[in-house]
C-alpha positions as CSV (number, residue, x, y, z in Angstrom):
1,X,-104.7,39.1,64.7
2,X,-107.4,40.0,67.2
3,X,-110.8,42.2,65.8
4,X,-111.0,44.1,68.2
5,X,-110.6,48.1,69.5
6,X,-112.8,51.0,68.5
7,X,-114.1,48.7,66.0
8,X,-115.4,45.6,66.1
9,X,-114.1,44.3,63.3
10,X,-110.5,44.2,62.5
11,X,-108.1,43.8,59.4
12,X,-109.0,45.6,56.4
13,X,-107.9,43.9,52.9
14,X,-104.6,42.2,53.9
15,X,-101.9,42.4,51.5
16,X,-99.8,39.3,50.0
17,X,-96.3,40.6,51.5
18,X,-97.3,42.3,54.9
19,X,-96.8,41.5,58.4
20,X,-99.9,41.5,59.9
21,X,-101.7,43.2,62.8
22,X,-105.2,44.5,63.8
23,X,-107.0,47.4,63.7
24,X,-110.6,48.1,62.6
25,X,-112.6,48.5,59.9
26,X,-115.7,49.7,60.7
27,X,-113.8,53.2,60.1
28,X,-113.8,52.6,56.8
29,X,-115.8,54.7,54.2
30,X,-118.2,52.9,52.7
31,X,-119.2,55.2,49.7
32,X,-115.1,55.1,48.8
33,X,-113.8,53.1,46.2
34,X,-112.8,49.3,47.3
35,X,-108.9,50.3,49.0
36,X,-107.0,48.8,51.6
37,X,-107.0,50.8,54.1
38,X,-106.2,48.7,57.6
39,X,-103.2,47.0,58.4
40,X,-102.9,43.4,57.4
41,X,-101.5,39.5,57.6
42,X,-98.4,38.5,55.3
43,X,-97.2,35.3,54.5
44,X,-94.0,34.6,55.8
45,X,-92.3,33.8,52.6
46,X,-93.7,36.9,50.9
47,X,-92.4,39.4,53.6
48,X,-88.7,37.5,53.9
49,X,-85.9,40.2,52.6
50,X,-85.4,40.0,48.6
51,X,-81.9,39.1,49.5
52,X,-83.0,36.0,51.5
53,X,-84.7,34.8,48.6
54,X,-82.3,32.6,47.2
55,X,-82.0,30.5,50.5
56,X,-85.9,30.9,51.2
57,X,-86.0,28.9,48.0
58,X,-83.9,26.6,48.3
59,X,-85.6,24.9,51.4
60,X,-88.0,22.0,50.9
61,X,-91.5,23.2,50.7
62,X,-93.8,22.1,53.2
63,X,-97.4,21.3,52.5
64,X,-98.2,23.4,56.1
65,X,-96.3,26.4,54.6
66,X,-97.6,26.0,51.4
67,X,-101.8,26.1,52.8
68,X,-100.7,28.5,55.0
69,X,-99.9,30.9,52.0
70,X,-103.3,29.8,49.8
71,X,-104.9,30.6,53.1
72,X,-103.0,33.9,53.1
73,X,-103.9,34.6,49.8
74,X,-107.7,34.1,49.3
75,X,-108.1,36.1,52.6
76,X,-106.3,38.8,51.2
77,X,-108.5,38.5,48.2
78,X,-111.7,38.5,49.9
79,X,-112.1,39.5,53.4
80,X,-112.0,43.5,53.0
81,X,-114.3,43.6,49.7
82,X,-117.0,41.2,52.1
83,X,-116.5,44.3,55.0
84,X,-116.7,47.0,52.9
85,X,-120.0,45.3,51.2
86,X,-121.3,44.9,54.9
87,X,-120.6,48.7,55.8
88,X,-121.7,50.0,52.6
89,X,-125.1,48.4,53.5
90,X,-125.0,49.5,57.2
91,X,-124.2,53.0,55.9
92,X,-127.8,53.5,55.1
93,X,-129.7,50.6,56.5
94,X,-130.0,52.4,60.3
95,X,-131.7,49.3,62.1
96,X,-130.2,46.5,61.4
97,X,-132.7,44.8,63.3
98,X,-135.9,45.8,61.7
99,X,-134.0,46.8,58.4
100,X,-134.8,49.0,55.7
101,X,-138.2,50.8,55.8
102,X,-139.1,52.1,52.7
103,X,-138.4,55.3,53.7
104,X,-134.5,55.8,53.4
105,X,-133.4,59.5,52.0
106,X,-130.4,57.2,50.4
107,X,-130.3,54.1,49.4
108,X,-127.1,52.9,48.8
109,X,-127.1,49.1,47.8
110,X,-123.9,46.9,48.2
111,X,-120.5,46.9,47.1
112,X,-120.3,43.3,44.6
113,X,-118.7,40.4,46.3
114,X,-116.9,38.5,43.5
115,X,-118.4,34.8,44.0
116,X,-115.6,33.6,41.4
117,X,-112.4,34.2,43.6
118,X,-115.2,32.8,46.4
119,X,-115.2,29.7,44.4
120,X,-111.5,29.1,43.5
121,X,-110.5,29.6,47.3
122,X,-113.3,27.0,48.5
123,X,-111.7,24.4,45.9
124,X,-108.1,25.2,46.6
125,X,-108.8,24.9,50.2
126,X,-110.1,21.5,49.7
127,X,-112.5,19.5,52.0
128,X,-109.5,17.6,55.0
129,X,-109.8,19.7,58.0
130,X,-106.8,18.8,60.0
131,X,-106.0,21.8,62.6
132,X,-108.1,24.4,64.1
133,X,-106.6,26.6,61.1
134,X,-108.2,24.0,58.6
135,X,-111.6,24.2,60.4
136,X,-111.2,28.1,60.7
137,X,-111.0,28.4,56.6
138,X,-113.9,25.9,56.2
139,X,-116.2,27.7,58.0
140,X,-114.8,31.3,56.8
141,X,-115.3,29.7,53.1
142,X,-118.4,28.4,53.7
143,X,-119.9,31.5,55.3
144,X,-118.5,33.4,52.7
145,X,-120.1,31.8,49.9
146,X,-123.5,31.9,51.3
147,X,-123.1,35.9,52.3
148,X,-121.3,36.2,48.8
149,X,-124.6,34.8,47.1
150,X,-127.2,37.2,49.3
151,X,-124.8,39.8,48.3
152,X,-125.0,39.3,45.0
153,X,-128.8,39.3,44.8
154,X,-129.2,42.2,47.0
155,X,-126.9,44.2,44.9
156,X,-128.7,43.5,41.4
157,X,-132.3,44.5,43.5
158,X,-131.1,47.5,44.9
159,X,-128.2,49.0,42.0
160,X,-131.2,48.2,39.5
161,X,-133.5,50.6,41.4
162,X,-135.8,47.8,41.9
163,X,-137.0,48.8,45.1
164,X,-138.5,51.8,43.5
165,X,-141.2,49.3,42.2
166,X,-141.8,47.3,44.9
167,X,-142.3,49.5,47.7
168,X,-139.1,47.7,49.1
169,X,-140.8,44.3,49.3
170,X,-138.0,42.0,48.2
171,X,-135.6,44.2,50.4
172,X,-137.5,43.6,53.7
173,X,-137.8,40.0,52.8
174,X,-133.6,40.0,52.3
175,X,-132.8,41.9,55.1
176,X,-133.3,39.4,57.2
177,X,-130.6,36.5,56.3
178,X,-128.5,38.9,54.8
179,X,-127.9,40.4,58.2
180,X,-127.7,37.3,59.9
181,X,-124.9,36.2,57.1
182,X,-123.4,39.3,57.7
183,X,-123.2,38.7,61.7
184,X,-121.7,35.2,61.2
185,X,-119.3,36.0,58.3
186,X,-117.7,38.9,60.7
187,X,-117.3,36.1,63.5
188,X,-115.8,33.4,61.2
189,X,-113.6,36.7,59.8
190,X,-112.3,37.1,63.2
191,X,-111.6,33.4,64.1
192,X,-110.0,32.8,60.4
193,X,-108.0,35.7,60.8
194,X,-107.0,35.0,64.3
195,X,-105.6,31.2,63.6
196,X,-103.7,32.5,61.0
197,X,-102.2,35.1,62.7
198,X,-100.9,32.4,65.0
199,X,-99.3,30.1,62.4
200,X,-97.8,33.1,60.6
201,X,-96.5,34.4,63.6
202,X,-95.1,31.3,63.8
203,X,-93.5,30.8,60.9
204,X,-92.4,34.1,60.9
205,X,-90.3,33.4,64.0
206,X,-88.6,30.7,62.7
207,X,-87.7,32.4,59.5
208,X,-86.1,35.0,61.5
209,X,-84.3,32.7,63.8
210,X,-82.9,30.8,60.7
211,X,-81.9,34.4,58.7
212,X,-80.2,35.2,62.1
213,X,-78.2,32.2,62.4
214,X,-76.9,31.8,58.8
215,X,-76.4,35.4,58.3
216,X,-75.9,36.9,61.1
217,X,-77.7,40.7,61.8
218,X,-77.5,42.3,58.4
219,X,-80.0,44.3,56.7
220,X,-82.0,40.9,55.2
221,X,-82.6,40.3,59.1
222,X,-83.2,43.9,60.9
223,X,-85.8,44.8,58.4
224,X,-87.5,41.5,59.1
225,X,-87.3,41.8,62.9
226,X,-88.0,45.4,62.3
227,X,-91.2,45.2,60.3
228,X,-92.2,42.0,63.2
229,X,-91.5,45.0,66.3
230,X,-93.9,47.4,64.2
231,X,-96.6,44.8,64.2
232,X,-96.7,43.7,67.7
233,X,-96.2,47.7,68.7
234,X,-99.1,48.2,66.6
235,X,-101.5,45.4,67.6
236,X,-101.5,47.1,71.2
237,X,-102.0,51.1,69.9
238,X,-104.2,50.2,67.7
239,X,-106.8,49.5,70.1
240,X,-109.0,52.0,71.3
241,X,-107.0,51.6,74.7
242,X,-103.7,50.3,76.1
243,X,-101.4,49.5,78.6
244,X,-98.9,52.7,78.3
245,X,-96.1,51.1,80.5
246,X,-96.3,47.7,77.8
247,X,-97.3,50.0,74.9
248,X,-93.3,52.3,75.9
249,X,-91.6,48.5,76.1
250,X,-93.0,47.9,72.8
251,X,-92.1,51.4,71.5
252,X,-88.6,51.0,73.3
253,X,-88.0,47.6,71.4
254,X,-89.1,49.1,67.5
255,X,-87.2,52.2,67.8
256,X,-84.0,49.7,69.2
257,X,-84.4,47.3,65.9
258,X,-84.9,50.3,63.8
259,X,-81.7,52.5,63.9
260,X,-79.7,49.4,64.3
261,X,-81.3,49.1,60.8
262,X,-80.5,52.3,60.1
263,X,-77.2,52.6,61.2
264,X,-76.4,49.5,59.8
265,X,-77.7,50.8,56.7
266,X,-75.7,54.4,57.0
267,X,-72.3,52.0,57.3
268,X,-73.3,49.4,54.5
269,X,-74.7,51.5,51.9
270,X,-73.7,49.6,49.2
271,X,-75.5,46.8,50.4
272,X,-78.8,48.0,51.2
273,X,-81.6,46.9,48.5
274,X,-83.3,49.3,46.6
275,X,-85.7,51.3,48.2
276,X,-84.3,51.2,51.7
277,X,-84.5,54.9,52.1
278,X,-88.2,54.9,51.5
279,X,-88.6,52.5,54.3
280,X,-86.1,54.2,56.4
281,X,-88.8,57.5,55.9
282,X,-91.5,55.4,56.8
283,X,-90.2,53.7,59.5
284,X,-89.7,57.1,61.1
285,X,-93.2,58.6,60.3
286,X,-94.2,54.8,62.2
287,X,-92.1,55.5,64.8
288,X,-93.4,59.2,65.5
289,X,-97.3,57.9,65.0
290,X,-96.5,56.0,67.7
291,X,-95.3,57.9,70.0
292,X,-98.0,60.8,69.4
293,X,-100.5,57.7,70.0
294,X,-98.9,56.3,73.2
295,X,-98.8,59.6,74.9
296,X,-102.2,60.2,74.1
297,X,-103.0,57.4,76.2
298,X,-100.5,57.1,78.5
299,X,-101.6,61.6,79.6
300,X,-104.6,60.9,79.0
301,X,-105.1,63.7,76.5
302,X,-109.2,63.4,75.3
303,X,-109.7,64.5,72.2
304,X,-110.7,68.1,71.2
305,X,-114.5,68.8,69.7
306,X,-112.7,69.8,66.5
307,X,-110.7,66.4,66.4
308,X,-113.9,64.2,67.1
309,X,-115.0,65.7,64.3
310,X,-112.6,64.8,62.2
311,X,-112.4,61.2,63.8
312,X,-114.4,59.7,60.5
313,X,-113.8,57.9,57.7
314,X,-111.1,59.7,55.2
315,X,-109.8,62.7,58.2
316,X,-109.1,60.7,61.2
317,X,-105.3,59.7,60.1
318,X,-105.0,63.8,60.6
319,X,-105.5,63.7,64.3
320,X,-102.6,63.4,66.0
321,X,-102.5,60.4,68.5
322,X,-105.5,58.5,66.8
323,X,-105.6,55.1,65.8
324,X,-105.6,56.1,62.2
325,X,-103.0,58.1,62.3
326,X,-100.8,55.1,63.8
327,X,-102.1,52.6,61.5
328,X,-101.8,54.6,58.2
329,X,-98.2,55.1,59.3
330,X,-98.3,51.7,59.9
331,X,-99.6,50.5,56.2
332,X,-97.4,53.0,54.4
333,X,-93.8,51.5,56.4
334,X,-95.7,48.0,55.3
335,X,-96.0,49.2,51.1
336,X,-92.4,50.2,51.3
337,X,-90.6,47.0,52.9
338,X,-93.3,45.0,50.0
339,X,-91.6,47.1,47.7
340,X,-88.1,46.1,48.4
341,X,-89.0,43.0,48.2
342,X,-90.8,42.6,44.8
């Protein structure tokens, strides 16, 4: 998963069972409660049909598969709740170069970073660094921990009001390596996220390939290879702009996979696992997201005064054709396939 597009930082809090993609996250609200709110990474395993499972199980476990998932995991644990701390900050910080001034109109602190989870990650991930994955979650980890710590400190000064008797003095003197922290923690975010992208993605494949070859295309398989279109579709709209011609193959390709699914569905109904017809709603609201977004681009449609307006955190999923729009869509087709397979 590439951090890239309107945003320069990608991946919001990734959930266990997704299939992952980019988008941004500096759209994010940071007075809103902690949410997930981007699209994210799944482990393989988690996002294999429920009806798969068995099989899935009954394979020898591999120690690559198995750190892949515990690298799955703590990211989905901790990488959103680190961004939404770092844009809760620059919310109301409005120079991150010289830093606060003393003379703010609000002063919004820090969202916590729990330095527990931070903790149990670093000692499940262990100290052998083996593959450019390995070295990826080492420096993540390591980055983390020392942001997670200025967090921590900066959040007790400012949520206690403390800068109210100081005249900001400990905040000016923070500033400083917390925003260098925050700099290199939203690079090791991207390269972390990035290299496992690449292994899932991997592992992914080869999942499918297997489910196709024992069982042939059946529902366990197109909602696999379905939910795998949506996210390479996805990865392209979602940036703030695109190839059309590759974005329409993409399209093309999802909308193929997804009413064989369906049809195949409509003809097997006593088959299909509970909760396919929430997906099948969601995979069409997906599927008209992203047309809406590639014609945007591909006519070159600029966005009205009234829609940049709403282009913020909380209203942009309202315009139609906007990346939020898309990757709302996106996340909601993701929380019903999860579902199905809980």
């Amino acid at each position: 998963m590439t951090h890239k597009s309107t945003t320069a930082h990608t991946l919001a809090c990734i959930s266990l069972a997704l299939l992952a993609t980019a988008c941004s996250k500096k759209n994010e609200d940071p007075s809103a409660p902690a949410m997930a709110s981007m699209p994210a990474v799944a482990s393989v395993a988690a996002s294999t049909p429920a009806a798969t499972a068995s099989n899935a199980a009954a394979k020898p476990a591999e120690a690559g598969s198995s750190k892949l998932q515990d690298y799955i995991a703590c990211y989905n644990k901790l990488d959103g709740d680190a961004h939404r701390s770092i844009a809760r900050y620059q919310s109301w910080v409005k120079d991150m170069d010289k830093g606060p001034n003393g003379k703010e109109m609000v002063v919004y602190g820090l969202y916590k970073i729990d330095m527990d989870d931070i903790a149990k990650c670093k000692a499940s991930f262990g100290k052998a660094a083996q593959s450019k994955l390995d070295n990826a979650a080492t420096a993540y980890i390591d980055i983390l921990s020392e942001l997670g710590a200025l967090v921590t400190e900066a959040e007790v000064y400012y949520s206690r009001d403390n800068y109210k008797d100081d005249a900001f003095a400990k905040g000016k003197k923070l500033h400083a390596p917390l925003a260098d922290a925050m700099k290199r923690f939203e690079e090791k975010s991207n390269v972390f996220s990035n290299e496992i992208e690449v292994e899932n993605d991997k592992a992914l494949d080869a999942e499918m390939q297997q489910l196709e070859k024992s069982e042939g295309r059946q529902l366990p398989y197109l909602q696999m290879a379905l939910m795998s279109k949506a996210k390479q579709l996805v990865r392209l709209i979602g940036e703030e702009s695109f190839d059309a011609a590759a974005a329409g193959k993409l399209l093309a390709d999802y909308e193929s996979l997804t009413d064989e699914a369906i049809a195949y569905a409509k003809k097997n109904s006593e088959s299909a696992a509970s909760g396919w017809s929430t997906l099948e709603r969601a995979t069409e609201d997906y599927r008209k997201a992203a047309k809406e977004r590639v014609r945007r681009i591909r006519d070159k449609v600029a966005y009205s005064e009234g829609e940049k307006m709403m282009l913020k955190p909380g209203s942009g999923w309202m315009v139609e054709g906007s990346q939020e729009k898309v990757t709302k869509a996106y996340n909601a087709m993701i929380e019903a396939s999860n579902r199905m397979n809980r």
